[in-house]
C-alpha positions in Angstrom: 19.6 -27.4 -51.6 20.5 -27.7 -48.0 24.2 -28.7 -47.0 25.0 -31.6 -45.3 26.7 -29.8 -42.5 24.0 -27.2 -42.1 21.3 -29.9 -41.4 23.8 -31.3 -39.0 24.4 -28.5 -37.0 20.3 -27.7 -37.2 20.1 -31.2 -35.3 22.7 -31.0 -33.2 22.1 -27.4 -32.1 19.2 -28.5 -29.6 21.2 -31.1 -28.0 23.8 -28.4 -26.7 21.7 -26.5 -25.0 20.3 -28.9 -23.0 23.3 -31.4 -22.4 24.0 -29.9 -19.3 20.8 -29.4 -17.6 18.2 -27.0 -18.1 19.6 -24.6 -15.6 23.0 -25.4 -17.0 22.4 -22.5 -20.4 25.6 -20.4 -19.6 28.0 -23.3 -19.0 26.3 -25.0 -22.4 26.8 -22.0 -24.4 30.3 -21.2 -22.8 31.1 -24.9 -24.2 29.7 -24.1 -27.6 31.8 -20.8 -27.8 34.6 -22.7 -26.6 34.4 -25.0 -29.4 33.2 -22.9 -32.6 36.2 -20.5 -31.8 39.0 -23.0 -32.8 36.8 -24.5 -35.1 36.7 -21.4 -37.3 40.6 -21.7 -37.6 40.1 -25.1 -38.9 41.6 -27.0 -36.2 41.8 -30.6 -35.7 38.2 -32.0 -34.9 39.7 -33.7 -31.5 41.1 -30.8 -30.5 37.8 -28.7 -31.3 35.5 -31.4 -29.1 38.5 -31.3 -25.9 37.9 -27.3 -25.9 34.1 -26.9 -26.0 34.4 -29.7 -23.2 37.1 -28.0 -21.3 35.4 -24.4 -21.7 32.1 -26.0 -20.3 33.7 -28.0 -17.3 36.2 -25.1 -16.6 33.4 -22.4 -16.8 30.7 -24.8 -14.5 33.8 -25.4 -11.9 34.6 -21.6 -12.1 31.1 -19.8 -11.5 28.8 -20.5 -9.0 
């Protein structure tokens, strides 16, 4: 049987690679590093969304 989050992050997977434009990939996948890393500590959820958005803004305003 398939868990609940694992079917959740199979349909949300698709959606970060794209939300930033389709010649956006490293900024999307700087965001998504940015956010998986404090989520495997098991930080607040908050706090995990504000750092995959800060690691994709900081990382599109930072590189060219």
């Amino acid at each position: 049987m398939i868990q609940p989050f694992a079917a959740l992050g199979v349909l949300i997977f698709p959606g970060i690679l794209t939300s930033t434009g389709t010649d956006q990939l490293p900024v999307a996948s700087t965001g998504w590093i940015a956010a998986v890393l404090p989520a495997l500590f098991e930080v607040n959820l908050i706090l995990v969304v504000a750092g995959g958005i800060a690691g994709a803004f900081l990382w599109g305003q930072l590189m060219p």
